[in-house]
C-alpha positions in Angstrom: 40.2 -11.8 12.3 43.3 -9.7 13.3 42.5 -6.5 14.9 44.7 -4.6 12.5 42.6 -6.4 9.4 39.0 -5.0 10.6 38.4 -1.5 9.8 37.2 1.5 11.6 34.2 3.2 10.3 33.5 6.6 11.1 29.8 7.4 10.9 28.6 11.2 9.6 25.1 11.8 10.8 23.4 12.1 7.6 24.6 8.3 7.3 22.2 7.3 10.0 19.4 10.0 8.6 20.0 7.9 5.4 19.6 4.8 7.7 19.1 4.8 10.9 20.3 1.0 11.3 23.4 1.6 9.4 25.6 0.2 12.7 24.4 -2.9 12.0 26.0 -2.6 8.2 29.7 -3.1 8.6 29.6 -6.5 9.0 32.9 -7.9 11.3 34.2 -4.4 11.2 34.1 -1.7 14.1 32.2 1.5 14.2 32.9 5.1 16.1 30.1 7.2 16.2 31.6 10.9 17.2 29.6 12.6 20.1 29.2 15.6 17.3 26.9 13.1 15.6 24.9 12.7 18.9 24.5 16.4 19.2 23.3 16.7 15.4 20.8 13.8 16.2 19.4 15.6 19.1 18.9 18.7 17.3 17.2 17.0 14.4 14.8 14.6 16.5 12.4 16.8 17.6 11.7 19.0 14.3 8.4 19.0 12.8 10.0 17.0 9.9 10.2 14.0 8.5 14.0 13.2 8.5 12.8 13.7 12.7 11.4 10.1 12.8 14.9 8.4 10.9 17.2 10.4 13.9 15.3 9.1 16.9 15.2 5.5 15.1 18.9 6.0 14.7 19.0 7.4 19.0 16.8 4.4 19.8 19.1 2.2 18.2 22.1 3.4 20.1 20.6 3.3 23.1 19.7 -0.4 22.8 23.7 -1.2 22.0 25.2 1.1 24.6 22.4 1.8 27.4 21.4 -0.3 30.5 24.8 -1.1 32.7 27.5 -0.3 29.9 30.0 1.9 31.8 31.4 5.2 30.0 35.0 3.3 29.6 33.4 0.1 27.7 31.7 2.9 25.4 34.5 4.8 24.5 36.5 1.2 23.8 33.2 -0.3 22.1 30.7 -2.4 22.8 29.8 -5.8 21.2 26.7 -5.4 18.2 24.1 -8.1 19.8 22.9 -10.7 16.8 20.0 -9.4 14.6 18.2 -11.7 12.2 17.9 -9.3 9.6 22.0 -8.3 9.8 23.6 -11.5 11.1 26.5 -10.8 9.3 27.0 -8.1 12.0 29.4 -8.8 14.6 32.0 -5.8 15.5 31.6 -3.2 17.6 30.0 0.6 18.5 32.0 3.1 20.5 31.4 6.5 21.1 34.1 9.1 20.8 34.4 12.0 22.6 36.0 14.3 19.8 34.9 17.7 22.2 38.0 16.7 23.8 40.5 16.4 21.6 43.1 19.2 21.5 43.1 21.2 18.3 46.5 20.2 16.6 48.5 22.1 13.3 47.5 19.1 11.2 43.5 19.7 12.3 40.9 21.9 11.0 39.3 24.4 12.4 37.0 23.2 14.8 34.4 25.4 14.3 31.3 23.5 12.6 30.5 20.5 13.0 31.9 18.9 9.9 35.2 19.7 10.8 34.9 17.8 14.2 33.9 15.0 12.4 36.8 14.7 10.1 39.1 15.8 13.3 38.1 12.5 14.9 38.9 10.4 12.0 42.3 12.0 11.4 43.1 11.2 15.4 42.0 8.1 14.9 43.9 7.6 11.8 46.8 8.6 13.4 46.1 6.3 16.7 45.2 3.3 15.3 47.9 3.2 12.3 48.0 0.7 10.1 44.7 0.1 10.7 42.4 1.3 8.2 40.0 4.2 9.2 37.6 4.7 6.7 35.2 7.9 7.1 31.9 7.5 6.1 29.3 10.5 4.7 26.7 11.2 2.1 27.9 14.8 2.1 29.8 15.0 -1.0 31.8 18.0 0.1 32.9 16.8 2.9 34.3 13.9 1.4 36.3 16.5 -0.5 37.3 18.7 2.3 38.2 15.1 4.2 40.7 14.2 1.7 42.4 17.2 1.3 43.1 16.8 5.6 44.7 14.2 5.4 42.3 11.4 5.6 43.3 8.2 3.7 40.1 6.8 2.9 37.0 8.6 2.7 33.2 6.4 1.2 30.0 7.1 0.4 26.8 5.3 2.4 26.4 2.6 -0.3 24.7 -0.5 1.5 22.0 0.2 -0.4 23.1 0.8 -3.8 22.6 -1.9 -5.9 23.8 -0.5 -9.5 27.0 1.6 -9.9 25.4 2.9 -12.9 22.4 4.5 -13.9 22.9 3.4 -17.1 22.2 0.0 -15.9 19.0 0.6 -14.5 16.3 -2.3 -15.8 14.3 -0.1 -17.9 11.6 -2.7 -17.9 11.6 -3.9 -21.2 13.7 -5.3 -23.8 13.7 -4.5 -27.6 14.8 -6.7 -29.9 16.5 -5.5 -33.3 14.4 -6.9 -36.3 11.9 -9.5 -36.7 11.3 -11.5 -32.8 9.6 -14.3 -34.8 12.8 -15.3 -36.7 14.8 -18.2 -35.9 12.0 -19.4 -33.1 11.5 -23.4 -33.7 10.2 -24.2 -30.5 6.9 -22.2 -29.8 4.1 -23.6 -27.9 0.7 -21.3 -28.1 -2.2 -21.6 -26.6 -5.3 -19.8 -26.3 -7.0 -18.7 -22.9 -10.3 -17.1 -23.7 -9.2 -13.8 -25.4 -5.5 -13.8 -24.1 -3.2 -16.0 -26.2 0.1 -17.1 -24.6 3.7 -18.6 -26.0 5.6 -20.4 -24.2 9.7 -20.4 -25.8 13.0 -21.5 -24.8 14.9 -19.3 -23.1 18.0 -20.2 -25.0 15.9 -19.5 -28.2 14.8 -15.7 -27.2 18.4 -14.2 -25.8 20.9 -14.3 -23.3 19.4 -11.1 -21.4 18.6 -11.5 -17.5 14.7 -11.8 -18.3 12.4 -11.2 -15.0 8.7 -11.4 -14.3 6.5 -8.5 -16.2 9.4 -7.4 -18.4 8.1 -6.1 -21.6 9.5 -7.5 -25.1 9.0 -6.0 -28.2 11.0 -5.7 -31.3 11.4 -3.1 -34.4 10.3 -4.5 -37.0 7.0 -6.2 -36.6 3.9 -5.9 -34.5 5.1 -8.3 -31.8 4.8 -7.1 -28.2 4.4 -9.4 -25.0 4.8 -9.5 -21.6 6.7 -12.3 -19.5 4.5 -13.6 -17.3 6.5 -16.8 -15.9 9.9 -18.3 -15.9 9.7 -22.1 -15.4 12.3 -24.3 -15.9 14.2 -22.5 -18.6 10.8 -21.4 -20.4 9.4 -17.9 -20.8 5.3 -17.5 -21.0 4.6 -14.7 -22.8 1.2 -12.5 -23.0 0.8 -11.7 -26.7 -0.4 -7.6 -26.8 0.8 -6.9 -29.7 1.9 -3.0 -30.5 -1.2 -2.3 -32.3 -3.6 -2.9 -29.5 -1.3 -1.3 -26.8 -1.3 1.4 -28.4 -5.4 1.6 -29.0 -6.0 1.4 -25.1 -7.6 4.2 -23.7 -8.0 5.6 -20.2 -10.3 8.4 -19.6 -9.9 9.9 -22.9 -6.1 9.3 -22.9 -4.9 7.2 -25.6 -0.7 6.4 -25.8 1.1 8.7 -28.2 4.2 5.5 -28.6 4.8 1.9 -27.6 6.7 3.2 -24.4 3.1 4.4 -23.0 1.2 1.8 -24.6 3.0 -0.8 -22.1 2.9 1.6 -19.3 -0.7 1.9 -19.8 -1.4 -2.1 -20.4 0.2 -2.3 -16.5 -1.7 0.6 -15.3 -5.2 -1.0 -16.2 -3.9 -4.7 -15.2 -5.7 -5.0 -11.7 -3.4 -8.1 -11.2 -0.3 -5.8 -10.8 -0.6 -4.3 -7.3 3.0 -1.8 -7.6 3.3 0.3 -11.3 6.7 1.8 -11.7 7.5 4.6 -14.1 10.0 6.5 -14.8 11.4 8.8 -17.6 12.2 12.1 -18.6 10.1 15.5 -17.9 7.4 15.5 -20.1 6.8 11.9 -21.0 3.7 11.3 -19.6 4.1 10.0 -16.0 1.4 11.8 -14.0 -0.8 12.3 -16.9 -1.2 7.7 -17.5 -0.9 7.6 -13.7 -4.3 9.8 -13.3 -6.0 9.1 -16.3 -5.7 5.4 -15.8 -6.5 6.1 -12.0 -10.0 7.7 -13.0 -10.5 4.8 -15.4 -10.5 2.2 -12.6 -12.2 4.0 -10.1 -15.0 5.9 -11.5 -15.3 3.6 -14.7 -14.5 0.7 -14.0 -15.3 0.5 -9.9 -12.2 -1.7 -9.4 -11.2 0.9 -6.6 -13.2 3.3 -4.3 -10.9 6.7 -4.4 -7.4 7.8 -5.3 -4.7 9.2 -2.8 -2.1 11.3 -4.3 0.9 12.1 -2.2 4.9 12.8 -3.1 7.8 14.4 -1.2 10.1 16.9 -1.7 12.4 18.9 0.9 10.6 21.3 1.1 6.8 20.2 2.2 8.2 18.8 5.5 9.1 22.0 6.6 6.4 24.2 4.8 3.0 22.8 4.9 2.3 23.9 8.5 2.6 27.3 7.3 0.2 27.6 4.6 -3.7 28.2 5.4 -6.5 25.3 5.3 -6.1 21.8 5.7 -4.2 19.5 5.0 -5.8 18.7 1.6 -5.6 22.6 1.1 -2.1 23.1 2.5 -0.8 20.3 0.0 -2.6 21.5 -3.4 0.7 24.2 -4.2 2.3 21.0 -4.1 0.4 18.7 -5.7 0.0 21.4 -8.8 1.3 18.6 -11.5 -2.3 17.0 -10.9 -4.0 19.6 -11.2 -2.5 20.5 -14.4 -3.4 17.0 -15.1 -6.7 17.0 -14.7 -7.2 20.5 -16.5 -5.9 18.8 -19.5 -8.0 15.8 -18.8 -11.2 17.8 -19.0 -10.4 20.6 -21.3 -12.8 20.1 -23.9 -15.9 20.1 -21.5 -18.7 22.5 -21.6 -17.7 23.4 -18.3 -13.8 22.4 -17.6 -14.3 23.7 -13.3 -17.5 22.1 -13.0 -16.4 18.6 -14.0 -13.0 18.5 -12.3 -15.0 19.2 -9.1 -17.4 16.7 -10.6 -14.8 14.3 -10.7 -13.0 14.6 -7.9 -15.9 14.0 -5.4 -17.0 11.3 -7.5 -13.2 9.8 -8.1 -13.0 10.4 -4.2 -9.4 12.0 -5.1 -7.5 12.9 -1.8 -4.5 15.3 -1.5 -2.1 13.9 1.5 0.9 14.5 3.0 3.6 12.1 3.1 4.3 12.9 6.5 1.1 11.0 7.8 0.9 8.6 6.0 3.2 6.4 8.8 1.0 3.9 10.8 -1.8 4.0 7.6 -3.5 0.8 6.1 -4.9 1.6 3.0 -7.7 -0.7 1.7 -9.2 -0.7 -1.9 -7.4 2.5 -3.1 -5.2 3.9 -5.9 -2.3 5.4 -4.6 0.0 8.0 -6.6 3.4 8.8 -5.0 4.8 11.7 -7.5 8.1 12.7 -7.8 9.3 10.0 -5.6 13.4 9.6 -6.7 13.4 12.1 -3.6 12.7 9.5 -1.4 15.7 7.4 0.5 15.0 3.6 0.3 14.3 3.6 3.8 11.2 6.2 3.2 9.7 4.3 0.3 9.7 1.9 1.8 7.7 3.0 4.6 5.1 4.2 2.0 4.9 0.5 0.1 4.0 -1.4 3.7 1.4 1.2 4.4 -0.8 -0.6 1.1 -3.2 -2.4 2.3 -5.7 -5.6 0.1 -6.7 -4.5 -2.5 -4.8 -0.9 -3.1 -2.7 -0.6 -6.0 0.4 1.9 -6.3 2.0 4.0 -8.9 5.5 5.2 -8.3 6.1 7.7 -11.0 9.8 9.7 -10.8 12.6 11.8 -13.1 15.9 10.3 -11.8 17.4 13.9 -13.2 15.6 15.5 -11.3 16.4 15.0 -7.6 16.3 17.7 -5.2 17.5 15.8 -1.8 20.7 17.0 -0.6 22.5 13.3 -0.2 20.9 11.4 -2.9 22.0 10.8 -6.3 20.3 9.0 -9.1 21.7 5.5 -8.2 21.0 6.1 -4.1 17.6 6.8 -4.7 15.0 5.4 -3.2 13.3 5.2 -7.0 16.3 3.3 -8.6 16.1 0.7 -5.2 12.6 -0.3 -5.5 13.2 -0.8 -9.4 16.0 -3.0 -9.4 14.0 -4.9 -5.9 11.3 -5.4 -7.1 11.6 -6.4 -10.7 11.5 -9.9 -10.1 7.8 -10.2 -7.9 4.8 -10.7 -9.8 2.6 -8.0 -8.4 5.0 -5.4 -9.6 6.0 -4.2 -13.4 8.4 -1.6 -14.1 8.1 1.1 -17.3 11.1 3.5 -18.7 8.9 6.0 -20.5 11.5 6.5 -23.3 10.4 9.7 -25.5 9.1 13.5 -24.4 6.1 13.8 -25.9 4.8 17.2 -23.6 6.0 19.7 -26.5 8.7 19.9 -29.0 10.3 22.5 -26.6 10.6 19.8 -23.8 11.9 17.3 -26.1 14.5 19.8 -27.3 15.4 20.8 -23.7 15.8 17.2 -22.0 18.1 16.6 -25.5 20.3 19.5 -25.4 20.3 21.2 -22.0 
C-alpha cells in the first residue's frame, strides 16, 4: 500500500481506557500516540480505581512495541506492530509524538489542558503529512466538536467494538409474529420428550428473520409461544411453552405480570442456560425476576449454593473505600435496588426483617465489589451483575471469564440509563454481549418490553 493511502490515527487516552489493545485495531494503517496521552496514563495507573488496571494494560502494551533496543528516533518515526493471533490483520505502525514541543502557532489552541495538546498534534500532523489522511480518534464527544471547529478534517469515534449503528436494532430476543403462527405451516414434525413436546419446521415456512439459538417466538393471536432450541440444516426445533404456562411460573412468590416476563422467567429457572440477559426500561422487572428466580434455585430448589450480586457505576470505584465496614457493608448504599427487592419479596410476612435476614444467611447472598472480582473463579453460584450497560466490553468481559462450572449469570441493564462518561447505548458493554452472544447455546437474551413498577413509571419512561 502507498504511504499516502494508509492513514494516520491519532489516539486520545480515553481510547486506550476504552481498550487498552486499541493499537493493534487499525489494521495496515499507522498510529501516533501523543506523549500527553503518556502523561494522562501515568496519572491514571496508579488510582485506587478501576479504569487503573485498563491504563497500565494499555502502558504494558506500549512498552512491549517500543521498549528493549528501540532508539528515541525509530520511536518518533514508528515502529513496526509485531504479529498477534488475535489481530493479525495488524500490520502498521506506533510512534510516539512529542507534541510538548511543538511551538504554539495562530492556527493552534491554547495549549493549556490537555485536550487541546491533543488536537494540536493532529493539526501539525495534518498539516505535515498532507494529503495524507489524519484521522483523530476520541470517545470524548466534545472534543470531537472542539476538534472540528480547529481545523481538523476528520475526527471518529472508538468504534471497533460497535457492532449495531442503531439501538433500534438491538436483538430484543424474541420475535412476534402478527396473527395466528399455526397458519400456513404444512410441514410440522412433533414429537414428544417426556413432558416437553418439540416441532421441528422449515425455516422457509416460519419467516425470513435472522433466527438464533434461544430466541423466543410467540405471536398475537393464539397461545403459541416456543423457544428455538436448534438450527439444523435449514430446520428450526422449537420448545412448545405456550403463553399460558409461561405466564403461570412462579419464583419465590413472583408470578409474571405479561408474556415479556413470562419468557424471561422460563430462562431464569432453565439450569441449562448458564448467561440470562435482560434488559428493558426502569420499572419492568429486571432485578425483581433476577432475585426472585435466584432464591428459587438456590434455597428451593438447591441447584446453586449462594448468590453474588455485584454491578458498577462511576462512582463505587472511587467511593467505597470511604464508607465504614466491609466490603459487603461498604457496597449495600449501592446495592439498594436489592434490598428494595427483597423488602417486596417478603412484605407480607409476620416478620418482614426477620426473614430477609432469614434468607440471606440461608440463600448465602453476598454483596461484592466489582473491583475484586478480577483473578475470581466462581464455582456453583448465581451471579447478579446490575446495572451493567455501565460497563465497557472490555470490563464485562472480565466479569463473564471469572464464572466458573456450574455458576450461572444474570446480566440485567437500562440502555437509557448510562452514567459512564464515554459510552453510549450502542458502545456499551450491555448492547456487545447481546448481539455476541445471541447465537451460543448457554446464553438467552430477554427485552422486558412494558413498565409494570407503577402507572407513574409507565407514564414517565412514555412521556419524559
Amino acid at each position: 500500500m502507498e504511504q499516502d493511502d494508509r492513514k494516520l490515527f491519532v489516539l486520545d487516552t480515553n481510547v486506550l481506557l476504552h481498550e487498552p489493545l486499541a493499537i493493534y485495531s487499525f489494521k495496515e494503517h499507522d498510529v501516533v500516540v501523543p506523549m500527553t496521552v503518556l502523561e494522562e496514563l501515568d496519572q491514571i495507573k496508579d488510582r485506587k480505581r478501576d479504569v487503573s488496571r485498563d491504563a497500565r494494560v494499555a502502558i504494558r502494551a506500549l512498552e512491549v512495541i517500543l521498549g528493549g533496543k528501540t532508539t528515541p528516533e525509530e520511536i518518533v518515526q514508528g515502529v513496526s506492530l509485531p504479529r498477534r493471533e488475535d489481530h493479525g490483520d495488524a500490520c502498521g505502525t506506533l510512534a510516539i509524538f512529542p507534541d510538548h514541543q511543538l511551538e504554539m502557532t495562530h492556527a493552534s489552541l491554547p495549549g493549556d489542558n490537555n485536550d487541546n495538546r491533543i488536537i494540536n498534534t493532529a493539526l501539525h500532523l495534518q498539516k505535515i503529512n498532507h494529503p495524507r489522511h489524519v484521522v483523530l480518534v476520541t470517545k470524548d464527544i466534545n472534543m470531537r466538536l472542539k476538534a472540528k471547529g480547529a481545523g481538523i478534517k476528520q475526527v471518529e469515534d472508538y468504534r471497533t467494538d460497535q457492532l449495531i449503528d442503531d439501538i433500534r436494532f438491538l436483538t430484543k430476543g424474541f420475535h412476534q409474529f402478527k396473527g395466528d403462527f399455526w397458519e400456513r405451516k404444512e410441514h410440522v414434525l412433533t414429537e414428544n420428550h417426556g413432558r416437553h413436546t418439540v416441532h421441528t419446521i422449515p425455516v422457509s415456512e416460519v419467516g425470513d428473520e435472522n433466527f438464533y439459538i434461544n430466541q423466543y417466538l410467540l405471536d398475537e393471536d393464539s397461545n403459541f409461544c416456543a423457544r428455538i432450541q436448534q438450527i439444523v440444516d435449514g430446520q428450526l426445533k422449537l420448545l412448545d411453552l405456550g403463553k399460558d404456562r409461561l405466564l403461570n411460573l412462579d419464583a419465590w412468590g413472583i408470578r409474571p405480570k405479561n408474556i415479556y416476563q413470562g419468557m424471561a422467567l422460563q430462562a431464569l429457572l432453565d439450569p441449562n442456560i448458564d448467561l440470562v440477559i435482560l434488559t428493558g426500561p426502569a420499572g419492568c422487572g429486571k432485578t425483581l425476576l433476577a432475585m426472585a428466580a435466584a432464591l428459587e434455585m438456590v434455597v428451593e430448589r438447591g441447584l446453586y449454593d449462594k448468590v453474588i450480586v455485584t454491578r458498577n457505576t462511576p462512582e463505587i470505584a472511587e467511593s467505597i473505600g470511604f464508607l465504614p465496614g466491609t466490603e459487603e457493608e461498604k457496597m449495600t448504599p449501592w446495592l439498594a435496588a436489592i434490598t428494595d427487592t427483597l423488602e417486596v419479596l417478603h412484605k407480607n410476612d409476620v416478620n418482614p426483617s426477620g426473614s430477609m435476614n432469614y434468607i440471606m444467611d440461608k440463600a448465602n447472598i453476598q454483596f461484592k465489589s466489582i473491583n475484586f472480582m478480577r483473578g475470581r473463579s466462581i464455582q456453583n453460584s448465581v451471579v447478579i451483575l446490575d446495572e451493567c450497560q455501565n460497563l465497557t466490553a472490555s470490563q464485562i468481559k472480565t466479569m463473564i471469564t471469572r464464572m466458573g462450572e456450574g455458576t450461572k449469570l444474570i446480566c440485567a441493564g437500562n440502555l437509557s440509563q448510562i452514567d459512564s462518561n464515554y459510552l453510549t447505548p450502542v458502545t456499551s458493554g450491555l448492547t456487545y454481549i447481546v448481539e455476541r452472544f445471541k447465537d451460543f447455546e448457554g446464553s438467552a437474551n430477554i427485552y422486558l418490553n412494558g413498565v409494570v413498577r407503577s402507572r407513574l413509571a409507565e407514564f414517565a419512561e412514555e412521556n419524559l
